[in-house]
C-alpha positions as CSV (number, residue, x, y, z in Angstrom):
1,X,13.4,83.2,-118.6
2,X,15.9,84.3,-121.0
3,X,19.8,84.1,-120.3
4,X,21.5,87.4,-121.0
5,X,24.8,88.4,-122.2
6,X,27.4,86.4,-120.5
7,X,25.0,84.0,-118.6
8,X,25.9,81.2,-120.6
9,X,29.4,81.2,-119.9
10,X,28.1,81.4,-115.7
11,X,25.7,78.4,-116.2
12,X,28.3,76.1,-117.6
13,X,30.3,76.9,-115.2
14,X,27.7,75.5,-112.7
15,X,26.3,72.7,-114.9
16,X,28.2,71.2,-118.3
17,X,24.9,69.8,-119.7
18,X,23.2,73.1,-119.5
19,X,21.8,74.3,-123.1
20,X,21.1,77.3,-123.9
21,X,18.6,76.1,-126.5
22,X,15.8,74.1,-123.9
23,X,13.2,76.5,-122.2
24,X,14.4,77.5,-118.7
25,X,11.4,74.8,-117.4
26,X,12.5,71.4,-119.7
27,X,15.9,72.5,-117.9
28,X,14.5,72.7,-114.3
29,X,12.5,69.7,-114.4
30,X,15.5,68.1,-115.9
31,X,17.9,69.1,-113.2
32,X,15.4,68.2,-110.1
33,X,14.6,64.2,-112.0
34,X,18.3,64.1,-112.0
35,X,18.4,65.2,-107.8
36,X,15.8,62.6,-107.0
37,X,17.6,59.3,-109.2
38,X,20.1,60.0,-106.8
39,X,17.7,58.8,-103.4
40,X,15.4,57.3,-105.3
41,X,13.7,55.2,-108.9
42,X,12.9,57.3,-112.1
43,X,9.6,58.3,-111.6
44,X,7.2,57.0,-113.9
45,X,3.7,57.9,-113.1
46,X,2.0,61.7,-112.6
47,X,1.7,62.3,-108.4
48,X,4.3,60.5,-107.6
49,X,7.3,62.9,-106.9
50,X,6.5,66.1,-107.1
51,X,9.3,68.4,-105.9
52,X,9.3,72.3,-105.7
53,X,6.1,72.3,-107.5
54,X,7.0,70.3,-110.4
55,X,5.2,66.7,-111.4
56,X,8.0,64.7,-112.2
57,X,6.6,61.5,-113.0
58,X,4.1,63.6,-115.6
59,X,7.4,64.7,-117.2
60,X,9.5,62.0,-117.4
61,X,6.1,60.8,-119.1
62,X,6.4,63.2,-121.4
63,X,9.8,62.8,-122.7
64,X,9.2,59.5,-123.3
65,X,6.5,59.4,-125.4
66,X,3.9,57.7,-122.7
67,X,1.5,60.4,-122.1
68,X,1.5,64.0,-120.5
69,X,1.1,67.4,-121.5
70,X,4.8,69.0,-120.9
Protein backbone atom coordinates (compact mmCIF):
# COMPACT_ATOMS: atom_id res chain seq x y z
CA UNK A 1 0.00 0.00 0.00
CA UNK A 2 1.28 3.15 -1.23
CA UNK A 3 0.05 6.69 0.01
CA UNK A 4 -0.85 9.01 -2.88
CA UNK A 5 -0.74 12.53 -3.42
CA UNK A 6 -1.93 14.37 -0.41
CA UNK A 7 -2.36 11.25 1.92
CA UNK A 8 0.36 12.17 3.99
CA UNK A 9 -0.86 15.39 5.00
CA UNK A 10 -4.48 13.09 5.95
CA UNK A 11 -2.47 10.45 7.93
CA UNK A 12 -0.79 12.97 10.13
CA UNK A 13 -3.60 14.45 10.72
CA UNK A 14 -4.92 11.16 12.29
CA UNK A 15 -1.59 9.92 13.69
CA UNK A 16 1.76 12.38 14.39
CA UNK A 17 4.07 9.31 14.39
CA UNK A 18 2.99 8.13 11.08
CA UNK A 19 6.05 7.81 8.48
CA UNK A 20 5.75 7.82 5.31
CA UNK A 21 9.01 5.93 4.94
CA UNK A 22 7.90 2.30 6.97
CA UNK A 23 5.88 -0.31 4.75
CA UNK A 24 2.17 0.13 5.40
CA UNK A 25 2.51 -3.39 7.60
CA UNK A 26 5.70 -2.26 10.12
CA UNK A 27 3.02 0.66 10.60
CA UNK A 28 -0.05 -1.50 11.29
CA UNK A 29 1.54 -3.82 13.54
CA UNK A 30 2.95 -0.86 15.18
CA UNK A 31 -0.25 0.89 15.69
CA UNK A 32 -2.25 -2.36 17.01
CA UNK A 33 1.10 -3.20 19.87
CA UNK A 34 0.47 0.29 20.81
CA UNK A 35 -3.73 -0.50 21.19
CA UNK A 36 -3.01 -3.59 23.29
CA UNK A 37 -0.06 -1.77 25.90
CA UNK A 38 -2.95 0.18 26.73
CA UNK A 39 -5.15 -3.14 28.42
CA UNK A 40 -2.45 -5.16 28.58
CA UNK A 41 1.94 -6.17 28.92
CA UNK A 42 4.17 -5.81 25.68
CA UNK A 43 3.90 -8.97 24.23
CA UNK A 44 6.83 -10.87 24.10
CA UNK A 45 6.40 -14.33 22.76
CA UNK A 46 4.84 -15.50 19.08
CA UNK A 47 0.89 -16.78 19.87
CA UNK A 48 0.33 -14.72 22.46
CA UNK A 49 -1.72 -11.67 21.11
CA UNK A 50 -2.66 -11.96 17.96
CA UNK A 51 -5.11 -9.18 16.90
CA UNK A 52 -6.77 -8.67 13.37
CA UNK A 53 -4.63 -11.37 12.08
CA UNK A 54 -1.37 -10.04 13.13
CA UNK A 55 1.27 -11.98 15.66
CA UNK A 56 2.27 -9.40 17.84
CA UNK A 57 4.41 -11.01 20.18
CA UNK A 58 6.47 -12.45 16.81
CA UNK A 59 6.89 -8.80 15.97
CA UNK A 60 7.71 -7.11 18.91
CA UNK A 61 10.36 -10.10 18.56
CA UNK A 62 11.46 -8.90 15.73
CA UNK A 63 12.19 -5.43 16.42
CA UNK A 64 14.12 -6.28 19.08
CA UNK A 65 16.50 -8.34 17.83
CA UNK A 66 15.19 -11.74 19.68
CA UNK A 67 14.07 -13.86 16.88
CA UNK A 68 11.15 -13.69 14.17
CA UNK A 69 10.84 -13.32 10.60
CA UNK A 70 9.02 -9.73 10.17
Amino acid sequence: MRAGPGDQTQLEDIDPSWCPSWPAEWQRCFHLVRLHLEDGPLPTESGDVVHQGEDLGRWVRARSGSGGTT
